[in-house]
ROLUM-687228 format. One record per residue (C-alpha): residue in one letter; residue number from 0; x, y, z. Coordinates in steps of 0.05 Angstrom, whole numbers, plus 5000, padded with zeros to 4 digits. Layout:
<nodes>
("a" NUM (X Y Z)) ...
</nodes>
This chain:
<nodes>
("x" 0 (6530 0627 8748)) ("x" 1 (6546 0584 8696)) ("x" 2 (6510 0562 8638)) ("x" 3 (6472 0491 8634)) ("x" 4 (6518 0420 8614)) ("x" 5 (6575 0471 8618)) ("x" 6 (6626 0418 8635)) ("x" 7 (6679 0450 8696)) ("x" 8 (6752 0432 8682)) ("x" 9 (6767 0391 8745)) ("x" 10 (6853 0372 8763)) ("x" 11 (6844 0296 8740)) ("x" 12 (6823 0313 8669)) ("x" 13 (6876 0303 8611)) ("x" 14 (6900 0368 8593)) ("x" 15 (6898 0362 8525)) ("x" 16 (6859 0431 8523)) ("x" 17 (6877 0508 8508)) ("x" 18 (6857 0568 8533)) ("x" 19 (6826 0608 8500)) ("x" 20 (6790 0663 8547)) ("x" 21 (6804 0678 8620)) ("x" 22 (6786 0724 8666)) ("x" 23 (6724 0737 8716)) ("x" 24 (6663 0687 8719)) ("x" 25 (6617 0737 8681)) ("x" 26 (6663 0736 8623)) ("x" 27 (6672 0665 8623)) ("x" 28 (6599 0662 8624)) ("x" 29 (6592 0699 8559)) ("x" 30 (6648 0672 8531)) ("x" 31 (6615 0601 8547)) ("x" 32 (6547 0619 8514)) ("x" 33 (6580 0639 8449)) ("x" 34 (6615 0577 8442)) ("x" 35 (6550 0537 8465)) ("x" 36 (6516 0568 8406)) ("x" 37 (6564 0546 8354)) ("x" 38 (6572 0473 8384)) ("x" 39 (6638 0477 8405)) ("x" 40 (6657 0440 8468)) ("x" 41 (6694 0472 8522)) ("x" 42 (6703 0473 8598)) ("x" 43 (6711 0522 8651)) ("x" 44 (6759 0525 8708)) ("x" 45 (6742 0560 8767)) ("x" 46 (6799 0557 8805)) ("x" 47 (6849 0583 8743)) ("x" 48 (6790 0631 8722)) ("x" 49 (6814 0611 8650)) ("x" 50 (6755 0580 8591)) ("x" 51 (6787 0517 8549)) ("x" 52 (6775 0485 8491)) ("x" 53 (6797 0420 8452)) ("x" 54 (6867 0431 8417)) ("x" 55 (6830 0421 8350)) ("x" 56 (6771 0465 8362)) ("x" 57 (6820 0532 8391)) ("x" 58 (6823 0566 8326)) ("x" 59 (6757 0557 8319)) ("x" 60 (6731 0576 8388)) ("x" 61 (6783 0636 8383)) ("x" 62 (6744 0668 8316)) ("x" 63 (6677 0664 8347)) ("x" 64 (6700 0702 8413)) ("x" 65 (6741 0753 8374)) ("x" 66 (6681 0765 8332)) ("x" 67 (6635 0765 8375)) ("x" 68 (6664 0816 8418)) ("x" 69 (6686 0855 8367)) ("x" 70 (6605 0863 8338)) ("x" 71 (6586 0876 8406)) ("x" 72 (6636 0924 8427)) ("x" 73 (6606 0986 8435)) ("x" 74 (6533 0949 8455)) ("x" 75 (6493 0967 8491)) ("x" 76 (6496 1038 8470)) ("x" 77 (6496 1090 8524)) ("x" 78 (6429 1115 8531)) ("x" 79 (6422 1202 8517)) ("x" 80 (6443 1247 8572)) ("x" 81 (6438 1317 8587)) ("x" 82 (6511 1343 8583)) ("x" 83 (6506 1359 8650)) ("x" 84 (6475 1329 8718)) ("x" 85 (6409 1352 8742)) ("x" 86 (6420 1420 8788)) ("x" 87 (6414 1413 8860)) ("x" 88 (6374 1451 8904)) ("x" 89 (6298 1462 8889)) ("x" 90 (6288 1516 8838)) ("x" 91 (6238 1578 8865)) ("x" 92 (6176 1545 8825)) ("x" 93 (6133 1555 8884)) ("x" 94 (6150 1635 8886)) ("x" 95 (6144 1643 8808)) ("x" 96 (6082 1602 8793)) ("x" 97 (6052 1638 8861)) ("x" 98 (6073 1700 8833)) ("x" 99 (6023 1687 8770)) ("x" 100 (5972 1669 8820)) ("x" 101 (5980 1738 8860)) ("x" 102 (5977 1779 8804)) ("x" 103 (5911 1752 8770)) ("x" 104 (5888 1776 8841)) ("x" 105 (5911 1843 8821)) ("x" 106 (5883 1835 8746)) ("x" 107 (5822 1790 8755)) ("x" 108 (5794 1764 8702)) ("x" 109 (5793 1777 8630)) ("x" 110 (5745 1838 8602)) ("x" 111 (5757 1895 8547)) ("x" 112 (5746 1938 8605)) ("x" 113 (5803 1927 8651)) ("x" 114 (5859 1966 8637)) ("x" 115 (5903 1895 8656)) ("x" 116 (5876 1864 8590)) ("x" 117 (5877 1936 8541)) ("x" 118 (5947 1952 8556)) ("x" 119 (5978 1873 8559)) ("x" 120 (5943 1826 8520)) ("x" 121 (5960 1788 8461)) ("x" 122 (5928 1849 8401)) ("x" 123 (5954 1832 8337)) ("x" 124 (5943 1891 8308)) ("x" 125 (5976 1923 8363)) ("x" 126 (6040 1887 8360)) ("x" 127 (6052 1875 8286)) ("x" 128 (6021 1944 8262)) ("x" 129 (6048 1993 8321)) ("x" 130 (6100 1956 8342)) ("x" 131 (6082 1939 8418)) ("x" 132 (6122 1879 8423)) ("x" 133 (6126 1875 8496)) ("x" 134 (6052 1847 8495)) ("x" 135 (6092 1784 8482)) ("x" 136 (6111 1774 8536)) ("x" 137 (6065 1814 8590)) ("x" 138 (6003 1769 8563)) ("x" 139 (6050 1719 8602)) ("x" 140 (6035 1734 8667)) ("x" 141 (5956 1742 8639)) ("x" 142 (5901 1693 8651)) ("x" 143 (5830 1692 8631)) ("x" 144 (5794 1664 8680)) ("x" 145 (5806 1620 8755)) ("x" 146 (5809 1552 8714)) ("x" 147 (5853 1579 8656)) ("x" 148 (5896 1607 8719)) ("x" 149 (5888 1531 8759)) ("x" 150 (5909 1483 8703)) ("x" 151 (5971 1534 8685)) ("x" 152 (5991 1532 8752)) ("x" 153 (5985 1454 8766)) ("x" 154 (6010 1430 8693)) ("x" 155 (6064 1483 8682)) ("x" 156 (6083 1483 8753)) ("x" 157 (6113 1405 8744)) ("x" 158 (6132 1411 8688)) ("x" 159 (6173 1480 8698)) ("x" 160 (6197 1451 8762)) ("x" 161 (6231 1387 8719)) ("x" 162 (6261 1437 8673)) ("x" 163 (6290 1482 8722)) ("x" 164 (6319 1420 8756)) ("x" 165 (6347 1398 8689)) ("x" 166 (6382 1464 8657)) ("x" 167 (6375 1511 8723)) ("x" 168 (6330 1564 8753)) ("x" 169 (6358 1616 8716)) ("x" 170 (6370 1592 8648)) ("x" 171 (6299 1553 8657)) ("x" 172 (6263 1619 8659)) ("x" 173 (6297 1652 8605)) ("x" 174 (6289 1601 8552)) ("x" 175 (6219 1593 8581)) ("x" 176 (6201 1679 8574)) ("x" 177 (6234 1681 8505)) ("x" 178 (6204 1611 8480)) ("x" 179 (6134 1641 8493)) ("x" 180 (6146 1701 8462)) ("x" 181 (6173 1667 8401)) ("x" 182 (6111 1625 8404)) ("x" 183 (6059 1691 8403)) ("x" 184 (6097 1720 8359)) ("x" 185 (6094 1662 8307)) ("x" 186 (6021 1650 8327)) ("x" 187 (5990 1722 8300)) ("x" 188 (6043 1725 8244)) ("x" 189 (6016 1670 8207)) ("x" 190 (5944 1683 8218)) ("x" 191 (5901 1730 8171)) ("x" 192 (5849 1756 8218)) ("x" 193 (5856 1796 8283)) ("x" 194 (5872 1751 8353)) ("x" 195 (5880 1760 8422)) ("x" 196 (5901 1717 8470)) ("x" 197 (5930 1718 8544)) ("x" 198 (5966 1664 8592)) ("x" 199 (6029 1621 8606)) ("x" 200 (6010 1561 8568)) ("x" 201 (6050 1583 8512)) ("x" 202 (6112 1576 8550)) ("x" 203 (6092 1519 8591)) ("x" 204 (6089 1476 8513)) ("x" 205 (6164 1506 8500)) ("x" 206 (6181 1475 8565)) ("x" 207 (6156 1404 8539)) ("x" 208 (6189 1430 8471)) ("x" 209 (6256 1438 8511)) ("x" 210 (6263 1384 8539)) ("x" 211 (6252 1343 8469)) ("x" 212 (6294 1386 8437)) ("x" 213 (6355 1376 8490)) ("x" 214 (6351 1298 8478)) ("x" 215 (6350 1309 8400)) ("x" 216 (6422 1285 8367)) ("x" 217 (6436 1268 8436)) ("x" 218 (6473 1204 8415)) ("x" 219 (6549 1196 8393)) ("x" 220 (6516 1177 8319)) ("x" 221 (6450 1199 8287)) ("x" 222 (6386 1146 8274)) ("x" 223 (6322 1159 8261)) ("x" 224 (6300 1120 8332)) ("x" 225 (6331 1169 8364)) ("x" 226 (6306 1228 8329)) ("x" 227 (6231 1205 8324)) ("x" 228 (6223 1189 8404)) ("x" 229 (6236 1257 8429)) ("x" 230 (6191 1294 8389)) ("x" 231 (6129 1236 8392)) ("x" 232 (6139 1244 8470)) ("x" 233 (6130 1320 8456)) ("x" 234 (6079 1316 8405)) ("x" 235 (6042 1269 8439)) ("x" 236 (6044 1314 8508)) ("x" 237 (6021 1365 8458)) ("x" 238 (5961 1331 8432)) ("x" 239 (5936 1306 8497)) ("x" 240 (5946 1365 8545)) ("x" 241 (5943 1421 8490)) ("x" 242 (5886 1413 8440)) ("x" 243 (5829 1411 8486)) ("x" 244 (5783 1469 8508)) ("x" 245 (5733 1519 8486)) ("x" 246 (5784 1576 8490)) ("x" 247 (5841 1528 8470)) ("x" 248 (5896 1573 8434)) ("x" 249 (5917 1510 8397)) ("x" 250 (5970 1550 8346)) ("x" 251 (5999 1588 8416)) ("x" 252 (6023 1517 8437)) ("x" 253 (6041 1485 8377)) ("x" 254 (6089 1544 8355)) ("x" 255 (6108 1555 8426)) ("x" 256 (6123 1469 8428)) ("x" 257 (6164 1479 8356)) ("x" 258 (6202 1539 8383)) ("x" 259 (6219 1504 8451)) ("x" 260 (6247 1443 8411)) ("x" 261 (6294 1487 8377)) ("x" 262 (6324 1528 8430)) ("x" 263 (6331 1457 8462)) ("x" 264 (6372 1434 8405)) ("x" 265 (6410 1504 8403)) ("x" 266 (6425 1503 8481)) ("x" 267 (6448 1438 8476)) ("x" 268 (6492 1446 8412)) ("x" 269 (6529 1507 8431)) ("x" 270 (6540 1478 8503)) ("x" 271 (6499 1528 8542)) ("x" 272 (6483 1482 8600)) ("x" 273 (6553 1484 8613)) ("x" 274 (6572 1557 8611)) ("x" 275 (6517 1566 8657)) ("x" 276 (6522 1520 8706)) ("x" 277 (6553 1568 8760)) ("x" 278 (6497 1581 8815)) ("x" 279 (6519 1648 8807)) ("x" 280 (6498 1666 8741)) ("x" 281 (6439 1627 8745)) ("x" 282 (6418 1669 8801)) ("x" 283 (6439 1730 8758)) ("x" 284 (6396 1703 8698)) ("x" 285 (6343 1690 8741)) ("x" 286 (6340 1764 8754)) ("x" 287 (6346 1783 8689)) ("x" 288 (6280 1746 8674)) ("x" 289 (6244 1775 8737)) ("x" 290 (6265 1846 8703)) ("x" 291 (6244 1831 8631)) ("x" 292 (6182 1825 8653)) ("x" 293 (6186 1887 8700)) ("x" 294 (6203 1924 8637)) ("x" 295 (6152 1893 8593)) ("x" 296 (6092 1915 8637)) ("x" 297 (6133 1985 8647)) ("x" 298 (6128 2003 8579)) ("x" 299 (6058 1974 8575)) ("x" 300 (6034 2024 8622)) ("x" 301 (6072 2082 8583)) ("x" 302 (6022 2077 8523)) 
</nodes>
């Protein structure tokens, strides 16, 4: 398409022209509205695929292509991608997030009395003064009641679904399992009074933490644009899935959101996506999350 009272070069016209831009009819195009916006008068011709202007105007007409393209070289820039392409296949979200559901059938809900809740809950005391740091990650698999249990399921199940598409099914659920028990960890640390706490929306907010974290310093230069949007997407998932509720651990998510962000940045900085990408180890890493767990609860049960 060419642009309007663009005259076209026809064989009867005095050639008392030169070229100064050829090649296909989109370039001409641009080259054409450049030199439309600087006045300079110039005709196409179709047939030689070639852009000419009067002999007096070339050297003018050549300096506002050449700068032109030159200040628009490298525009537009390439938008942030993952290192590497989505994984194929569809992770086992169905299994694990049924898995959470099967076992709250074995646990039921949360009371002091049920031996579930003593041994595996979130107990500050427990884990900072005796040292049982495996209630990190057994209040995991924990929920306190059939909606606590429901919206875990629904919300986390999307969105651990995307990230086990994004950085595989085993990797997924390794960064999600240590994320969490970062985020616990950092929770009761910082606070000054006794808490307990159960369920898998601490790791379900590192999995929204991940996934800003991965597209941080994601372009070829640093700006503050593209610093700023991936943590307001995060933060603003944060504030209007996390910070609601009677029961609301509000400083479970935010620390688990902070620690998913950086093990986002870290996995994508050392180039873990990459050196995991085999199906093979993700399958083996997958594994090794089922048995962390495993363990976890096995040394629960030893106290």
């Amino acid at each position: 398409m060419q642009p309007d009272n663009t005259p076209i070069k026809n064989s009867n016209q005095e050639d008392e022209n030169r070229i100064v831009a050829s090649g296909p009819p989109g370039h001409l195009t641009i080259c054409s509205l450049v030199l439309s916006a600087v006045g300079i008068k110039h005709f196409i011709d179709l047939s030689h695929s070639s852009l000419s202007v009067p002999i007096e105007s070339a050297a003018a007409a050549k300096y506002q292509l050449d700068k032109y393209f030159e200040e628009n070289a490298n525009w537009p820039e390439p938008a942030p991608s993952l290192p590497v392409q989505p994984h194929a296949g569809n992770p086992p979200t169905i299994v694990t997030i049924g898995g959470l559901v099967l076992f709250y059938l074995i646990t039921g809900p949360w009371s002091e009395r049920t031996p579930w809740f003593i041994n595996g809950a979130i107990d500050s005391q427990a884990i900072l003064e005796q040292g049982e740091w495996w209630r990190l990650v057994t209040a995991l698999t924990l929920h306190a009641d059939q909606v606590h249990l429901v919206g875990n399921c629904i919300i986390g199940g999307f969105l651990v679904h995307l990230l086990c598409k994004t950085v595989g099914s085993g990797l997924g659920w390794m960064l999600l399992i240590l994320c969490g028990a970062m985020g616990n960890y950092i929770n009761i640390a910082l606070r000054d009074t006794v808490h307990y706490s159960v369920g898998f929306s601490t790791s379900i907010f590192a999995a929204i933490g991940i996934f800003s974290g991965l597209q941080l310093f994601a372009g070829r230069s640093f700006s503050l644009k593209q610093f700023i949007i991936p943590l307001g997407a995060g933060a603003g998932l944060l504030a209007f899935l996390g910070v609601e509720g009677e029961r609301t651990d509000l400083g479970a998510h935010f620390f688990g959101f902070l620690c998913g962000v950086g093990m986002g940045v870290l996995v994508r900085q050392v180039g873990l996506l990459r050196r995991t990408a085999s199906i093979s180890l993700q399958q083996k890493l997958y594994i090794l999350g089922l048995s962390l767990v495993g363990i976890t609860w096995v040394l629960a049960w030893q106290q």
